[in-house]
N, C-alpha and C positions, 0 to 999 in steps of 0.2 A: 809873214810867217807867224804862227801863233806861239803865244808865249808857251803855252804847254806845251810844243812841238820843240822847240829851242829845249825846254828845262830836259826831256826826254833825248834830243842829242848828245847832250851835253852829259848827262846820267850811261849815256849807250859809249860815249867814248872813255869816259872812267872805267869802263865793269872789265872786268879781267877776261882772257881769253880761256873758252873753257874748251878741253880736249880730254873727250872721254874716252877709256880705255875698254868701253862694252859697247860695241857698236850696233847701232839697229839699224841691221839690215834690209830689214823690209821700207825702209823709208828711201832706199835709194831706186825704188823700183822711180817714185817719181822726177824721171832722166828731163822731162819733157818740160820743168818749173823754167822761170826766167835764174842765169846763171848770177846776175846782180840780187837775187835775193837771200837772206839770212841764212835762210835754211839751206841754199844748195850753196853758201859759201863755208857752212858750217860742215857740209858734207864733202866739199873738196878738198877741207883743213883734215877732214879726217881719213879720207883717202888718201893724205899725203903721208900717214903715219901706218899703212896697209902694210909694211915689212914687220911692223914692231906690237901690235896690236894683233890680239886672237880673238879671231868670232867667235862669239858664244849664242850658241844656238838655245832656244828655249827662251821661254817668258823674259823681259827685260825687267832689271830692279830699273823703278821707278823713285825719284826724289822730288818732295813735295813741301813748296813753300805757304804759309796760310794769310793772307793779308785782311785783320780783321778777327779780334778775339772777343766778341760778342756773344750772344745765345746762338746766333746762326753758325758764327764760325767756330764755337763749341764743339758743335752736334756733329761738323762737319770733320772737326781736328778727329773726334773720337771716333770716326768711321773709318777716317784715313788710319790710323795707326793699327785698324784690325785686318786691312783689307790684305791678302796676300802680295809680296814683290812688291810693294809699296811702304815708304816710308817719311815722316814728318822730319826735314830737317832745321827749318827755321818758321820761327812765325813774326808777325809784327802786331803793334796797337797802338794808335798815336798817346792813347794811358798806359806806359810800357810796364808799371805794375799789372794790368791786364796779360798782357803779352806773357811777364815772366811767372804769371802764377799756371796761366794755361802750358808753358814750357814745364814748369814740374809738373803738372798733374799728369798731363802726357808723354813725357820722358822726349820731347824733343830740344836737343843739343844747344839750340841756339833763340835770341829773342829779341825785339830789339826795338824803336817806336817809329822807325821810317822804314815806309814800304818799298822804297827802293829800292833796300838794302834784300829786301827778299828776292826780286826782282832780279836782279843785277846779280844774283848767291851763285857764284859757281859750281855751288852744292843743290842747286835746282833745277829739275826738269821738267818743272808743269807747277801751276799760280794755283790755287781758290780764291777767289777774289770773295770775300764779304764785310765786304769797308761800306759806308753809304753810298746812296746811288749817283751821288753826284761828282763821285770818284771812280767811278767804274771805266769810262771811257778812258781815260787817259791812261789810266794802268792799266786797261785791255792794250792798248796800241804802244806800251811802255813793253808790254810782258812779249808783242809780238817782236819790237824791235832786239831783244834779246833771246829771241828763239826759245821763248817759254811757251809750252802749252797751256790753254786757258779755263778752267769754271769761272762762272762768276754766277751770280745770282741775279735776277731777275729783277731794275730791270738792266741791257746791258748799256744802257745810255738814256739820259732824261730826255733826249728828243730824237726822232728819226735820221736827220741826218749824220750827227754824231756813233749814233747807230750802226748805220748801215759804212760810216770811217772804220769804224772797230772792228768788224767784222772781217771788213775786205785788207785790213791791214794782216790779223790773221790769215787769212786764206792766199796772200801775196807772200806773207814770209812761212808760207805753209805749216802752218802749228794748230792742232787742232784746238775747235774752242766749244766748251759745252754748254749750254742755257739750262740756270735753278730753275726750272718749274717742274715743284715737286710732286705733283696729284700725278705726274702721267706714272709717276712710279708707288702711288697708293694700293696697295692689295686690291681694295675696293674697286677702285674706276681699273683697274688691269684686267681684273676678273672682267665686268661689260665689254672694254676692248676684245677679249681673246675669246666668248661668246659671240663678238660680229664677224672676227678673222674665221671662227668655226660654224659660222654660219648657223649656230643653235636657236635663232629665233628671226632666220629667215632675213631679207631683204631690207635693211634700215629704210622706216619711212620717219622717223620720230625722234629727237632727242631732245630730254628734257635736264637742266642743272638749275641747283640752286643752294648758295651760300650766302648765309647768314652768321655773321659774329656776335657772341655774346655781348656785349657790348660794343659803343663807340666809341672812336679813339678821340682824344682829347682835340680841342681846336688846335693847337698849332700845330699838331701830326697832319691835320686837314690842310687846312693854309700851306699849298705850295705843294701837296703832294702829289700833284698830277691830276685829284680827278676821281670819284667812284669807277670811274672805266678801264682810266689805266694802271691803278692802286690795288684797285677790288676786284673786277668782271673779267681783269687781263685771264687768271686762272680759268676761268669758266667758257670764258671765249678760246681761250688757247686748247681745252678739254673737249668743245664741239668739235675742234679741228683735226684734233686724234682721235675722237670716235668715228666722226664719219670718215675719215682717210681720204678728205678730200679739202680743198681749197676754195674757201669760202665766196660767194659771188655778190652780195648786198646784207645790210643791215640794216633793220629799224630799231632806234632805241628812246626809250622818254625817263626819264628822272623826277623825285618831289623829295621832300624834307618830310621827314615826320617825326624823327627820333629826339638831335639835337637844331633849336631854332637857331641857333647861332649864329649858324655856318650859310645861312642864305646869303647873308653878304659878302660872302664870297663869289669868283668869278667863277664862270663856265659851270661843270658838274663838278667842281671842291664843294658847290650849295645843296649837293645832293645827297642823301643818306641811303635811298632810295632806288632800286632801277630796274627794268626789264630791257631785254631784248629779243628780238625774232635775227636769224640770221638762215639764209637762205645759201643750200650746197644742190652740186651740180644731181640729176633724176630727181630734181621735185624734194631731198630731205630739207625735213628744218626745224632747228633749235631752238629751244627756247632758254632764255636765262635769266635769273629773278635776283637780286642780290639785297641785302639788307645790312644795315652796317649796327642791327641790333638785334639778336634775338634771346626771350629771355627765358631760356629753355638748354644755353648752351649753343655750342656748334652745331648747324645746321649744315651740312655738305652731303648731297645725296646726288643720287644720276636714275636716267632711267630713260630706256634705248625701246622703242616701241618698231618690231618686226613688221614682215610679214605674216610668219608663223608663229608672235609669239612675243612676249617681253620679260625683260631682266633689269633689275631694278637692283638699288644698293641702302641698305639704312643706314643711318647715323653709328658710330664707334663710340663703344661705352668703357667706361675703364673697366667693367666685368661684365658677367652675365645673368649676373641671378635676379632672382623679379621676387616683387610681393606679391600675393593673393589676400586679398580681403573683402569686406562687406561696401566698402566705401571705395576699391580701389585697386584695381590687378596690372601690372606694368613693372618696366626695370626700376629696381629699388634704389639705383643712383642715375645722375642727368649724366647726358654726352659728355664727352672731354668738353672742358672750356677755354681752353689754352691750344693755340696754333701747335705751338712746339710738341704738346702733349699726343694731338689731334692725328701730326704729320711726323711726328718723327721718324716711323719704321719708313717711310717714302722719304727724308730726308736721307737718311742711312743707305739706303738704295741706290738711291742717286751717286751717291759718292761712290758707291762700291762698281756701280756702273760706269762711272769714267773712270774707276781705276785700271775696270777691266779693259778698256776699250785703250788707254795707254800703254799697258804691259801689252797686251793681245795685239796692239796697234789692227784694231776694228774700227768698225763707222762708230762716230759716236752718237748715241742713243737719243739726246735731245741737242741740237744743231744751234749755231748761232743764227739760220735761218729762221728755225723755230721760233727763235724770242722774235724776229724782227717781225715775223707776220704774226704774232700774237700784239705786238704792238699796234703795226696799222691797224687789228680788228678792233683796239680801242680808241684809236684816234677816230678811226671811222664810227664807231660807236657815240661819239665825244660828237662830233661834228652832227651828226643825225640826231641827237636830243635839243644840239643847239639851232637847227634849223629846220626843224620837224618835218621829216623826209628820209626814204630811202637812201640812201647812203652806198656807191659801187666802193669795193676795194680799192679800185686803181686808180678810185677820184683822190684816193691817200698816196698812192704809190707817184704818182707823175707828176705830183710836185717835188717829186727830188730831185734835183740837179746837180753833177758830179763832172768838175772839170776831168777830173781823173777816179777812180778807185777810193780813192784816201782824201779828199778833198771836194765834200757836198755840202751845199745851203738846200734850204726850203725857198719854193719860191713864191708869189703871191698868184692868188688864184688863176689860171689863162692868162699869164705873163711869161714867154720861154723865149728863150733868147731864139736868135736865128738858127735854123737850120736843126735845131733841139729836137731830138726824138724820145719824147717821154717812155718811161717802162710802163710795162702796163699790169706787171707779176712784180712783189718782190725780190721775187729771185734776178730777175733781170738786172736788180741794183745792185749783184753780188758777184765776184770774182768767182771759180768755183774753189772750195773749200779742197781740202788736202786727201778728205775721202771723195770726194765725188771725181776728185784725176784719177783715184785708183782704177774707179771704176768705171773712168775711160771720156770722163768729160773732155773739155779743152782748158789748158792749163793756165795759169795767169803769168802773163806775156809773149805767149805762142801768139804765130801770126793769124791773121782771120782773111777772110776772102776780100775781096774788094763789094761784093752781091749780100754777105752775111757780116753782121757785126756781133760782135762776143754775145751780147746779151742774145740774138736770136740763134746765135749755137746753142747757149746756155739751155734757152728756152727747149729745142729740140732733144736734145738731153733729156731734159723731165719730161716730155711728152711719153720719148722710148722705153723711161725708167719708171 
C-alpha cells in the first residue's frame, strides 16, 4: 500500500462525522452508486436523521475550504467570497502567516498551515486545491475520501496514472471535481467558441492558437516542470479541443531553443523554449499551435477559427484602449497585459463562479476532471512526437495505462501488457463515470456489467449517444 494511501486512511479515520441539517436533495437521485461508497454512506447517515431534518428547497449554502494562499489561490479566495450561497470557511498555507493574512483580508473564520485540516473541516463542502502540483493528487483522493467536492488547478496530477487514480477516486465516491483551465472561460476564446455553436462562420475547417510569454521563466522553474507541452501548449491544446467540440485523433509536434541557452541540457522538451504543433480532429479540421516561452511585446494569446463562410478571430487584451496617432507611429499607446494573473484574471473569476454555480445548482460541471485528463494525454502525445519525430495517435498515450482497479494504475512500457489486458483506446474508457454523467444516465460505478460489455465499453456507448 502506499504510504500516501496509509497517511490518508489514517487522516479519514480521525475527521469527525459530519451530518448536515440542509439536505440536497437532488444527490439522492443517484440510487444506483455502489452502497460501500462515501457518498451513498454519507446519504444513508442522512436518511437516517429524515424525521428530524427539513428539506429546504432552493439553491444550497455551499461551504468552501481553500488549500493554498498564493496568487492563484488569492484570485480564487476573492471569487469565492462574492459568488452567491457560497461561502469561505477555512483556508490553509504550509507559511501559515500566508494563510492568516488571506483569512482577514477575506473575512474567513478560520486558518491554519495543514491542508488536512481543511479537508477533514466538518465545515466543508467542496476543496480548491491550489497547493503545487505535486500535491494535488493526493489531496484530490484525500478530498474524495471525505466526501469533498473538488477544483483544483491544472495540472490534476504530475503523471497520467496518478491522474486518471484522482479522478476515478472522485467519481467512485461521487463528488464532483472541476479542472483550472482557465482560457475556456476567457471572454475572448468564449466569444469564437459560441460563433462555432452559432454557426456564424460556417463549418470549422481551421483553427489557429498561439501563446507567447513575456518573458522566460527562470531555469529551475524549467528543470522538472514537465516539459513546454505539458507546462505551456497544455492550454492551447486543451483550447483546440473546446473549439472544435471534438476528440482529437493524432499530433505532430517539433521544439528548438532560441530564447534561454541554458535549458538545452535539459531532458526531453524542459530543453525547449520553443514549439509547434499540428493536431488533427475528426471531418479533415485541424490546429495549429505555436508557443514561445518569450515574447517581447507582452502577452501574446490570440485564436482564430477559419469557417466555411467566414472567420473570427480574437486580438491580444490591453489594459485600455486608447492608441496614439502620429508621424512616426499610430497604434495602442500601452503593450498587452504582461502578467498571467493580469492577462486571465476576469477567466480565473469565472471559473470559480462557475463551479459555484454548478454546486449550489448541483449541474454538470463546466470543465470535468476528464477535461484535464485528455488535455494531458495531448501533451504527452505532443511530448512523445517531438521526441521521435512522428505522428503521434492519442491512444498510443491512453493504452499504456493499466488499472488493476479504478484507483490503482501504473504506466506500462511500451507493447508490454500483461495477459489478457485490454488496453483503452479513449480516455474516457480509463474513467469510472463521474457523478454527472449517472444523472444523466450513464452506468454507475459498481453496478454490474454484462458478461459480452465491460464498464469501459458501456462507458464508451454513452459518449457515442451523448
Amino acid at each position: 500500500m502506499r504510504l500516501s494511501s496509509i497517511l490518508i486512511a489514517i487522516a479519514c479515520s480521525n475527521a469527525p462525522s459530519v451530518y448536515s441539517f440542509t439536505v440536497p436533495t437532488a444527490r439522492t437521485a443517484f440510487s444506483s452508486r455502489s452502497s460501500s461508497s462515501p457518498e451513498a454512506s454519507r446519504l444513508s447517515r442522512s436518511s437516517s436523521l429524515s424525521d428530524a431534518v427539513e428539506v429546504v428547497d432552493g439553491p444550497k449554502e455551499i461551504r468552501v475550504g481553500v488549500i493554498g494562499c498564493g496568487r492563484i489561490g488569492i484570485v480564487h479566495l476573492g471569487a469565492i467570497t462574492k459568488a452567491p450561497n457560497v461561502s469561505a470557511t477555512i483556508v490553509s498555507n504550509p507559511t501559515v502567516s500566508k494563510a492568516e493574512a488571506a483569512a482577514k483580508q477575506f473575512g474567513v473564520p478560520k486558518f491554519t498551515a495543514d491542508a488536512m485540516e481543511v479537508i477533514t473541516s466538518p465545515d466543508v463542502d467542496a476543496v480548491w486545491i491550489c497547493s503545487p502540483s505535486q500535491f494535488h493528487a493526493e489531496q484530490i483522493k484525500a478530498c474524495a475520501a471525505n466526501g469533498k467536492d473538488v477544483f483544483c488547478e491544472k495540472p490534476l496530477a504530475t503523471d497520467l496514472a496518478e491522474t486518471v487514480e484522482a479522478i476515478n477516486a472522485c467519481n467512485e465516491a461521487g463528488v464532483k471535481i472541476m479542472t483550472g483551465l482557465q482560457r475556456r472561460f476567457d471572454p475572448n476564446f468564449r466569444r469564437v467558441k459560441e460563433a462555432i455553436e452559432a454557426n456564424e462562420v460556417g463549418q470549422t475547417i481551421m483553427i489557429k492558437l498561439c501563446s507567447r510569454d513575456p518573458e522566460p521563466p527562470p531555469f529551475s522553474y524549467v528543470k522538472g516542470g514537465g516539459g513546454i507541452f505539458a507546462d505551456m501548449a497544455v492550454h492551447d491544446l486543451d483550447m483546440t479541443r473546446f473549439l472544435a467540440g471534438e476528440d482529437p485523433i493524432d499530433i505532430l509536434a517539433i521544439g528548438s531553443c532560441h530564447i534561454d541557452k541554458s535549458i538545452e541540457v535539459l531532458d526531453g522538451s524542459e530543453k525547449f523554449d520553443t514549439a509547434s504543433c499540428l493536431v488533427r480532429y475528426p471531418n479533415g479540421v485541424q490546429a495549429m499551435v505555436d508557443v514561445c516561452r518569450q515574447s517581447s511585446y507582452g502577452y501574446d494569446q490570440r485564436a482564430e477559427v477559419l469557417g466555411s463562410q467566414g472567420m473570427i478571430a480574437t486580438d491580444n487584451v490591453y489594459p485600455n484602449t486608447a492608441k496614439i496617432y502620429k508621424t512616426q507611429f499610430t497604434g495602442n499607446a500601452d503593450m498587452p497585459y504582461d502578467f498571467f494573473l493580469s492577462r486571465y484574471n476576469e477567466a480565473y473569476v469565472s471559473e470559480t463562479v462557475a463551479f459555484c454555480e454548478s454546486l449550489v445548482n448541483d449541474t454538470p460541471v463546466p470543465c470535468s476532471g476528464q477535461d484535464g485528463l485528455v488535455a494531458l494525454v495531448m501533451a504527452l502525445a505532443a511530448d512523445k512526437s517531438a521526441e521521435e519525430n512522428r505522428w503521434v495517435t492519442f491512444n498510443e498515450i491512453v493504452e499504456q495505462v493499466y488499472c488493476k482497479d479504478a484507483t490503482n494504475c501504473e504506466i506500462l512500457p511500451d507493447n508490454v501488457f500483461p495477459e489478457g489486458f485490454k488496453p483503452a483506446s479513449v480516455p474516457q474508457e480509463l474513467l469510472v463515470p463521474d457523478v454527472d454523467m449517472v444523472k444523466a444516465g450513464a452506468p454507475a460505478p459498481g453496478s454490474d456489467t454484462s458478461a459480452d460489455e465491460s464498464i469501459g465499453e458501456k462507458i464508451a456507448s454513452f459518449f457515442k449517444k451523448n
